[in-house]
C-alpha positions as CSV (number, residue, x, y, z in Angstrom):
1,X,-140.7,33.6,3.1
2,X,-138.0,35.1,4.8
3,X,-136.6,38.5,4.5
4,X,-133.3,37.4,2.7
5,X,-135.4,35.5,0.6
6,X,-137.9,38.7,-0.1
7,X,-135.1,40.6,-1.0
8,X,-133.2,37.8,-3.7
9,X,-136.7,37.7,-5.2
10,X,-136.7,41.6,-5.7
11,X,-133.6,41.2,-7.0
12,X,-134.2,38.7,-9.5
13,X,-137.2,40.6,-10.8
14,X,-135.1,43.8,-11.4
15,X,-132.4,42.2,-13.4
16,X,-135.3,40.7,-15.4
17,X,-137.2,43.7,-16.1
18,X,-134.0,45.5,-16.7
19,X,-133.2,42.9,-19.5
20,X,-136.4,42.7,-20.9
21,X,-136.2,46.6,-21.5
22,X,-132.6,46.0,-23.2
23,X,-133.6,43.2,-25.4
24,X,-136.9,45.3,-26.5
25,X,-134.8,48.2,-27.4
26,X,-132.2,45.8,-29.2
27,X,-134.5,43.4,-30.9
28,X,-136.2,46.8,-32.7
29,X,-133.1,48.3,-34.3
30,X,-132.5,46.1,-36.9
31,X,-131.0,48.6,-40.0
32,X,-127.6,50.7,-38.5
33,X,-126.6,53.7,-41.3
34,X,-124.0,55.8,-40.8
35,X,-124.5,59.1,-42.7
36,X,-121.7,62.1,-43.6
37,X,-123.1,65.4,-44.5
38,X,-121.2,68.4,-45.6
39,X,-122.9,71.5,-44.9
40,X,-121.5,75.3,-45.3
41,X,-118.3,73.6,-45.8
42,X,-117.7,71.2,-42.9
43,X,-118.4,67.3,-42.6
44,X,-119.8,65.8,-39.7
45,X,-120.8,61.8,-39.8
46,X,-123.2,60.0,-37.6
47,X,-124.0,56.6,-37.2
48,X,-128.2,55.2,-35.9
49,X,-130.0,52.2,-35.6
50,X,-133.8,52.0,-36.3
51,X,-136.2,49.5,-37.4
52,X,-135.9,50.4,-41.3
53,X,-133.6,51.8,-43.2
54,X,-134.9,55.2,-44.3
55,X,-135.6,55.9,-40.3
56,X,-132.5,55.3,-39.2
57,X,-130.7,56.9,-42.3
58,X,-132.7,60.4,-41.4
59,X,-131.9,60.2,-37.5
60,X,-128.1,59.6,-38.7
61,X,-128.3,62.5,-41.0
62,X,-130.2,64.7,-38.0
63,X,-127.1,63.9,-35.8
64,X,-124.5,64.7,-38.0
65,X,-125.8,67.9,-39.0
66,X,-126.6,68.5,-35.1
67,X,-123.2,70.3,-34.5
68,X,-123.0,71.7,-38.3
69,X,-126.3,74.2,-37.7
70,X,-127.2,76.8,-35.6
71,X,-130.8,77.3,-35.2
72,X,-133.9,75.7,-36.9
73,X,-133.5,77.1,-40.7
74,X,-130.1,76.1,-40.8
75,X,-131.4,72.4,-39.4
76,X,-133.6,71.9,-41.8
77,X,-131.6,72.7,-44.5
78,X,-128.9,70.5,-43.8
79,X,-131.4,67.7,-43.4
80,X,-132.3,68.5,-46.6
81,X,-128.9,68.3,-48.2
82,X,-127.9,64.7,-50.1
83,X,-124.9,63.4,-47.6
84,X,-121.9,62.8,-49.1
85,X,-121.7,58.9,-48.3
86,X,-124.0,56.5,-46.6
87,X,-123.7,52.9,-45.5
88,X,-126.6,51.2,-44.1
89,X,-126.0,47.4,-43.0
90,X,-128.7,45.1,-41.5
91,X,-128.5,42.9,-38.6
């Protein structure tokens, strides 16, 4: 095997991995939500994709109320508070 042909072979091997990784990740978030919270009087909304529903509900409500808190009380409560719309769609 030549060196060119060593090289195409690496190559090839890369791209496949690298799309075996992406399909993996893709295949496993099959519920998007997109959340809006209101907290101490602003609205933030986030969208996330997990496998179920209620998972990726809670990481869209986590990342809204990411730039709504400051510090860990303050994040827990707002993951605590019911948002103020939610729309979940599965692929």
């Amino acid at each position: 095997m030549t060196r060119s042909q060593r090289k195409l072979l690496a190559i090839a091997a890369v791209i496949a991995f690298v799309g075996l990784l992406l399909y993996n990740t893709l295949s496993a978030q099959k519920v998007t939500c997109e959340v809006c919270v209101e907290f101490k009087g602003q609205r933030n909304c986030a969208t996330a994709s997990h496998a179920n529903e209620s998972d990726a509900a809670q990481s869209a409500q986590t990342t809204a109320c990411g730039i709504l808190v400051s510090g860990m009380n303050e994040s827990i409560a707002c993951g605590r508070v019911q948002p103020v719309s939610r729309r979940c769609t599965t692929r």
